[in-house]
C-alpha positions in Angstrom: 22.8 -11.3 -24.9 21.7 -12.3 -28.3 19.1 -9.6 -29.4 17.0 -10.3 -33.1 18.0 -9.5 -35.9 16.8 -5.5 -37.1 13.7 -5.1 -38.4 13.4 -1.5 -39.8 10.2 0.4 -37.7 7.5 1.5 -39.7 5.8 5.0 -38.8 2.6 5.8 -39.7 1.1 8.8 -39.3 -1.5 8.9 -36.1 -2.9 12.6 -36.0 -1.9 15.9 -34.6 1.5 15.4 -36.3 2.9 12.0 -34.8 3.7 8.8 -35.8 3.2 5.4 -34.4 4.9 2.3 -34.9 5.1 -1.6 -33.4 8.4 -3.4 -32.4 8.5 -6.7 -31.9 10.6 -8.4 -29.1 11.1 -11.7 -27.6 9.5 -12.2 -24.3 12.4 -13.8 -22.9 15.9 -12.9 -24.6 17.4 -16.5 -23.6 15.1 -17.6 -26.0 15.4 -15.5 -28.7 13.1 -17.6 -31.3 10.4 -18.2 -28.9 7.2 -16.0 -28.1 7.2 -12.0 -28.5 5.3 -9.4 -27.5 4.9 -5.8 -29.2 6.5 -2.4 -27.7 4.0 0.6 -28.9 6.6 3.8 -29.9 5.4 7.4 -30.7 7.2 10.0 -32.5 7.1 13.6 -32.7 9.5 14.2 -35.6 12.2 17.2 -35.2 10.6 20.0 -36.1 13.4 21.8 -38.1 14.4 18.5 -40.1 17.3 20.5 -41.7 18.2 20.7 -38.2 18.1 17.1 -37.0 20.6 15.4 -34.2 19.1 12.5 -33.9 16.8 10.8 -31.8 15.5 11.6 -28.6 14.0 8.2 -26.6 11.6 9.5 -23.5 11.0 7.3 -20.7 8.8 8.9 -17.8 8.9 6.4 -15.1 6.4 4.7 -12.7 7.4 2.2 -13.0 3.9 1.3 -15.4 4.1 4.7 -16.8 3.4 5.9 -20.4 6.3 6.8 -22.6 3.5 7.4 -25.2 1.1 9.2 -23.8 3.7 11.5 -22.2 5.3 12.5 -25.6 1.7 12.9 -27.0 0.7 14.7 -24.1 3.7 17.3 -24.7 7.0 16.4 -23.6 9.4 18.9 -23.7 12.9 20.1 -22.2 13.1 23.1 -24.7 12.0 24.5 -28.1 15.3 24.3 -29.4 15.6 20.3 -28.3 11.8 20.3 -30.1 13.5 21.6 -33.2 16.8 19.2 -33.5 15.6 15.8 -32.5 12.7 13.1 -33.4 11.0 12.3 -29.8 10.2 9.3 -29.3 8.8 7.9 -26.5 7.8 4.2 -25.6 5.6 2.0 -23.5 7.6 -0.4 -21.7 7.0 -3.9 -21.8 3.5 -4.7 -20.3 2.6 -1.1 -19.9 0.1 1.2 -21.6 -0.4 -0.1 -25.4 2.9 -2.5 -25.3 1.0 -5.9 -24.4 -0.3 -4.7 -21.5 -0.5 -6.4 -18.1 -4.6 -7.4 -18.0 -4.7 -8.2 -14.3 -5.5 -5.3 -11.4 -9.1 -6.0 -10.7 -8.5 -7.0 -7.6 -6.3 -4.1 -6.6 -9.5 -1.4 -6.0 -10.2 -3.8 -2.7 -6.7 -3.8 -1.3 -6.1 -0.3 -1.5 -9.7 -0.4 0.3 -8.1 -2.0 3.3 -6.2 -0.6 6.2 -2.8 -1.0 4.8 -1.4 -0.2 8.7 -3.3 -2.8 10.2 -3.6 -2.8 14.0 -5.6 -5.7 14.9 -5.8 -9.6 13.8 -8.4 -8.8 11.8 -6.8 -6.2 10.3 -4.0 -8.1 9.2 -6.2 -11.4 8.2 -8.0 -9.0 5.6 -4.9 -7.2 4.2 -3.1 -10.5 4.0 -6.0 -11.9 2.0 -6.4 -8.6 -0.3 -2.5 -8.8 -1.0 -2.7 -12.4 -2.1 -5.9 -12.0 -4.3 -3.7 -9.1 -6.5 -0.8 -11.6 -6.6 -3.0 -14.8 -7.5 -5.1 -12.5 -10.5 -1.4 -11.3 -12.1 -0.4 -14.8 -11.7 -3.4 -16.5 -13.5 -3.8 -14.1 -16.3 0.1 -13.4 -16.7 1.7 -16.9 -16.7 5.1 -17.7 -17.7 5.1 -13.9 -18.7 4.9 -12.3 -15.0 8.7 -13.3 -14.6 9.9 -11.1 -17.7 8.3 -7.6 -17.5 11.1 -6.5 -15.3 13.7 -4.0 -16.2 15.8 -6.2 -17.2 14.8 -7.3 -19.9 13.4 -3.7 -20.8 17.4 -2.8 -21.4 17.1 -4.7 -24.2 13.9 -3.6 -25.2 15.7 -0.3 -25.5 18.9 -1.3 -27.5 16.2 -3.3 -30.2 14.6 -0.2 -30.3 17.9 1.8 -31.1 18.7 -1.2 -33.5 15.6 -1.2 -35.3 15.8 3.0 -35.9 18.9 2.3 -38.1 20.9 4.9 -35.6 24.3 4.3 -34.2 23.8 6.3 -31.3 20.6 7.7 -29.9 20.0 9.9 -26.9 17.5 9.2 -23.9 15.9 11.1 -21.3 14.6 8.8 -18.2 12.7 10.8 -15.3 12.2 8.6 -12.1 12.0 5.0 -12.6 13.2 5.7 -16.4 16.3 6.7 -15.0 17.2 2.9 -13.8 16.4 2.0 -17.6 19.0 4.4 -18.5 21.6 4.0 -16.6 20.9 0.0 -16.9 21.4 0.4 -21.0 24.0 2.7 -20.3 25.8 -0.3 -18.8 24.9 -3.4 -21.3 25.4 -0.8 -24.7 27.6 1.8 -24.2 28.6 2.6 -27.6 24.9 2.7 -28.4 24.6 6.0 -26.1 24.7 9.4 -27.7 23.6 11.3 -24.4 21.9 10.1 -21.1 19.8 12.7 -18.5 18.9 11.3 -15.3 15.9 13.2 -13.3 14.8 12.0 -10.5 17.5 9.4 -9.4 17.1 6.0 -8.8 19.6 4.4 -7.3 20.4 0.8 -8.9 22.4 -0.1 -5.9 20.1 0.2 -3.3 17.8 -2.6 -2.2 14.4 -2.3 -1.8 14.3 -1.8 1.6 16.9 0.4 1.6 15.1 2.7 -1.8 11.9 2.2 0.6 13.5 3.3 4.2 15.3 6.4 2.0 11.6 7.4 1.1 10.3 7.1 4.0 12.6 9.2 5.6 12.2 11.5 3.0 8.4 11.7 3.4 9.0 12.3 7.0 11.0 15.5 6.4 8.8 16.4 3.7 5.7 16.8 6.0 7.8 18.3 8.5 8.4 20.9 5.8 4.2 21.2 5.6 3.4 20.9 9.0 5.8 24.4 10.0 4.8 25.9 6.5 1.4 26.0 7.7 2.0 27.6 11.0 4.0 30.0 9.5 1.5 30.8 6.8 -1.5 32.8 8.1 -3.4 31.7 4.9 -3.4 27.8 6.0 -7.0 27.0 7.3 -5.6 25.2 10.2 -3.1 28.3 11.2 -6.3 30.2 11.7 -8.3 28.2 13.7 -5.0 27.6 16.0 -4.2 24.1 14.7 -1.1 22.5 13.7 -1.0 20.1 10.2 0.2 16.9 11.7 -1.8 17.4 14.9 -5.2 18.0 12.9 -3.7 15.1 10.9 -3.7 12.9 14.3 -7.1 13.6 14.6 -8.9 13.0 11.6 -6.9 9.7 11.7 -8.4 8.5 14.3 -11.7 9.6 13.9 -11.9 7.5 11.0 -9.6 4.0 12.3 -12.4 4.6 15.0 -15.3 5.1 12.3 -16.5 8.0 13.8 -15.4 9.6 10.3 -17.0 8.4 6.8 -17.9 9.4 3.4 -16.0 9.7 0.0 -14.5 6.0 0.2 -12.0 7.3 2.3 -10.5 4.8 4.6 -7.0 5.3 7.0 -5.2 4.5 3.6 -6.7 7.0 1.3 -5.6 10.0 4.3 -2.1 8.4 4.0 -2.1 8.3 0.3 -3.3 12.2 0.8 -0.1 13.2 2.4 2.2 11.2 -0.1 0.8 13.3 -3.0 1.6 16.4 -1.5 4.8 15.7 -1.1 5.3 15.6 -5.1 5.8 19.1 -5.1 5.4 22.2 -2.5 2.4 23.7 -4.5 0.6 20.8 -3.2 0.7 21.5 0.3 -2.1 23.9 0.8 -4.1 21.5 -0.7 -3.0 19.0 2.1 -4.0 21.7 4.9 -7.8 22.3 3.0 -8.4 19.0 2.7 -7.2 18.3 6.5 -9.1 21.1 7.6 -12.4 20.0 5.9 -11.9 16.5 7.4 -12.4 17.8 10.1 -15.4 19.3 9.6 -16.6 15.8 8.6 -16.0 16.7 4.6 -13.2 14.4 3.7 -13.9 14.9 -0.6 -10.8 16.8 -0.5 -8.7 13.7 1.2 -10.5 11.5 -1.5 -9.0 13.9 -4.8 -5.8 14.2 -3.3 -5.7 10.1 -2.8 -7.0 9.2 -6.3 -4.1 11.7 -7.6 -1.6 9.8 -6.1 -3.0 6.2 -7.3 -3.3 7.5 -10.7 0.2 8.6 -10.8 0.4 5.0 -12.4 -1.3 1.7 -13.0 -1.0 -0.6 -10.1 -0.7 -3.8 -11.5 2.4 -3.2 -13.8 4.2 -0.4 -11.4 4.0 -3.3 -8.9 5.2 -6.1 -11.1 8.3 -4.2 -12.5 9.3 -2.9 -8.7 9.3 -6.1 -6.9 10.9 -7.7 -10.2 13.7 -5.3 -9.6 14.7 -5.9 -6.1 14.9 -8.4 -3.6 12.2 -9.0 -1.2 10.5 -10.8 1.4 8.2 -13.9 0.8 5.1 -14.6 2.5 3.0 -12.3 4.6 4.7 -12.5 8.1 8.4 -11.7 6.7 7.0 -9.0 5.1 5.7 -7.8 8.2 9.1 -7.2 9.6 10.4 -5.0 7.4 7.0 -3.1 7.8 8.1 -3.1 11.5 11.2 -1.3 10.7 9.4 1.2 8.3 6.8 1.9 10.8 9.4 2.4 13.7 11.3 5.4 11.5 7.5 6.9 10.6 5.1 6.2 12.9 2.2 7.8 10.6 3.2 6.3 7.2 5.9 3.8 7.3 3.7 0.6 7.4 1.4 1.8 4.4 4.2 2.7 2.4 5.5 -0.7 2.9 2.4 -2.7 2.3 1.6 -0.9 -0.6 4.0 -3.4 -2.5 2.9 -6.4 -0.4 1.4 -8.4 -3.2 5.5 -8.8 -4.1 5.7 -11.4 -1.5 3.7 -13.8 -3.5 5.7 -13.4 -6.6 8.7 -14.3 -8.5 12.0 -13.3 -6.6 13.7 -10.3 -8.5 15.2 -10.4 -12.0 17.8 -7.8 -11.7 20.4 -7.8 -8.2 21.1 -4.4 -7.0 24.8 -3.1 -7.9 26.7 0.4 -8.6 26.4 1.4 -12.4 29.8 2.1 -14.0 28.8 2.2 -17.3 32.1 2.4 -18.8 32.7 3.6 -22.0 29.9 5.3 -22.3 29.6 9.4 -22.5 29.2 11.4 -19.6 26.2 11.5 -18.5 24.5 14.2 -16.9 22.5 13.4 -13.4 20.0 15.8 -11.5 18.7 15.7 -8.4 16.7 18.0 -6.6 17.0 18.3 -2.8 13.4 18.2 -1.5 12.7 15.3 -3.5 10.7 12.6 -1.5 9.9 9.8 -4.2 14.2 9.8 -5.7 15.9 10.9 -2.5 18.7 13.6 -3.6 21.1 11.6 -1.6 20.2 8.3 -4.7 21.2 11.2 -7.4 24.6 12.2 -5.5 25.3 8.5 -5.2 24.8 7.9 -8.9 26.8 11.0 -10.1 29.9 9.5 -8.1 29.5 6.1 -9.2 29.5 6.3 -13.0 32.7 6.6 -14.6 31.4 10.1 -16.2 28.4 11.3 -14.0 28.0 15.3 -13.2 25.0 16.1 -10.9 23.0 19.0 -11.5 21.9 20.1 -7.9 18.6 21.9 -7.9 17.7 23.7 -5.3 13.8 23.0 -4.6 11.3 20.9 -3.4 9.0 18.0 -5.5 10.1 15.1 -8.1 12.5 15.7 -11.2 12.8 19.1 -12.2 12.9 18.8 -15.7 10.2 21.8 -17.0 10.2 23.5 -13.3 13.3 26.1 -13.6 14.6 27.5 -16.9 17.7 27.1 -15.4 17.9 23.1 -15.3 16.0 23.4 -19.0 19.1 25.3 -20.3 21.5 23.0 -18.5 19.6 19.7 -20.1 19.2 21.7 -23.4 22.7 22.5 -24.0 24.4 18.7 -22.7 21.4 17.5 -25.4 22.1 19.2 -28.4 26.3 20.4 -28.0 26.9 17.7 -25.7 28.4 20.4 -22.8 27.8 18.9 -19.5 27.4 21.8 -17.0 31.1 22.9 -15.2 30.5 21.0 -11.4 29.4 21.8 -9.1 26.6 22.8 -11.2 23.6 24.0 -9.2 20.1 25.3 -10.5 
């Protein structure tokens, strides 16, 4: 891959003690002279300069999330890490203040739609709602909606590297980020310094078979909530002689049926409810309030706990990127199969998770084909994956760690996604691989 030539980045100072900076790249790397599009970059410089390793590049997933605002907003593994290395973090291609993807209008109405339709109707309207998003990114993108995948962000990352004037630079990638990590860890091995992985994805795995792992996943996670609850004389539901999931049933119905209203909350928003408690186990009492008030006809609760989980990240590019990185059906009724199959291994939530990505089958087919990462050459490279994790499944982070030619996993023992900032143990673990470069001795578990 031809990449530009180096253009030195220019910092300026952008209050609160960071710096910003531009970096141009080409839109499509097989054209290398043609159009461009600007990366925004942030930087926290090391705060004991004396001190400095290097650089530190932060990518915090989505995909559609902000590298930027999540360094401004405080990223941080340790104070010592704070102290050694510039932080930089990035908005990929597309995302945040790096040419951003315009389109989404169109997405508030088909997340206002039944996204596990059970009638003609049902499916007419969500069909039409899918294809709306898909028609909006395709008018206002153009050529461009074919090259915001992560693909081409790889490079992104080694011009970035380039343009620093650094041989080697480190990276931390949580979630999605860790697909653009182990990805560049693959095309530019020499250019890696040190690699953390939290919150696994696995760049082997399909979509359907990233989305079925989830699925599962979410299934055992609510499990987890639904005998927490009885087993907690606290939960609201406990003490009026309830159980989660069949107070869950309920409330479902009440509003497929309409007989429930208020909030904006249709049967969608209740399932996006449960998916954003399972980001972490102090989330689940929210879950059994807002259940519990549902049923007493209040469903604000359900609504917070929805709009959490769709402002985890901004549709339009999350979308984009993830059906640009894996295969995937075309058209509305090939789709629908492999909804089937998510909705036969979770009755309650396996269709909306599917169709929440449905706009993919009216886009381009993927840019990237999933394989096993080797990356060989490169450093070792440490890997951690926690075992309640619904969104990275631990089994993606275990699968990882044995592929690459010098993966160690860091097991942590607990529930929610990446762990980075949650135990001081997986803190030290990260801390020391980052500045001495001492992977943990295997099995290392938190």
């Amino acid at each position: 891959m031809a990449l530009p030539p180096p253009t030195p980045v220019s910092w300026a100072g952008c209050g609160g003690g960071f710096e910003c900076a531009t970096v141009a790249v080409p839109v499509d790397y097989r054209v290398p002279g043609g159009a461009t599009l600007d990366l925004a970059l942030v930087k926290r410089p090391a705060s004991s300069p004396e001190a400095r390793i290097g650089t530190l590049l932060v990518n915090p997933g989505g995909p559609g999330a902000s590298g930027v605002r999540r360094v401004r907003r405080g990223f941080r593994v340790s104070a010592e890490v704070a102290e050694r290395f510039d932080v930089v973090g990035f908005d990929p291609r597309g995302v945040g203040a790096s040419s951003p993807v315009t389109c989404g209008a169109t997405v508030a109405a088909f997340r206002a739609t039944d996204l596990d339709p059970d009638s003609p109707e049902e499916r007419s309207a969500l069909d039409a709602a899918a294809a709306a998003v898909a028609a909006e990114c395709a008018a206002t993108e153009g050529d461009r909606l074919g090259h915001l995948g992560t693909a081409e962000v790889v490079h992104d990352l080694e011009v970035i590297r380039r343009n620093l004037g650094e041989d080697r630079v480190s990276f931390v990638g949580l979630s999605y980020g860790t697909l653009i990590g182990l990805l560049w860890a693959e095309a530019y091995p020499t250019s890696v310094r040190a690699v953390v992985l939290d919150g696994v994805v696995d760049p082997a795995a399909t979509g359907d078979a990233t989305s079925l792992g989830q699925i599962a996943a979410i299934e055992r996670s609510v499990d987890a909530m639904d005998a927490a609850c009885a087993a907690d004389p606290a939960c609201p539901l406990t003490v009026q002689g309830l159980r989660l999931l069949d107070a869950y049933d309920e409330v479902a119905r009440r509003i497929e049926a309409g007989e429930l209203v208020g909030a904006g909350v249709g049967p969608t928003q209740l399932a996006y409810a449960v998916f954003s408690a399972t980001y972490g186990e102090e989330r689940w009492p929210l879950l059994w309030r807002a259940v519990a008030s549902a049923q007493a006809g209040d469903l604000r609760g359900i609504a917070e706990m929805a709009t959490w989980f769709t402002s985890l990240v901004t549709y339009a590019p999350f979308a984009i990127v993830t059906c640009l990185d894996s295969t995937h059906p075309v058209g509305f009724e090939a789709w629908q199969r492999d909804a089937d199959e998510a909705a036969r291994r979770s009755p309650r939530f396996g269709r909306t998770a599917a169709n929440e990505l449905l706009p993919c089958a009216h886009w381009p087919q993927a840019t990237r084909q999933p394989h096993h990462v080797v990356a060989a050459g490169a450093p070792p490279i440490l890997v951690v994956g926690s075992t309640g994790d619904v969104a990275t499944p631990y089994s993606q982070a275990q699968a990882v760690a044995r592929t690459l030619e010098s993966g160690v996993l860091l097991t942590v023992e607990a529930d929610g996604h990446v762990a980075i900032g949650s135990a001081d143990c997986v803190d030290d673990a990260v801390t020391r691989y980052l500045v001495d470069l001492v992977v943990p001795p295997e099995p290392a578990r938190c």
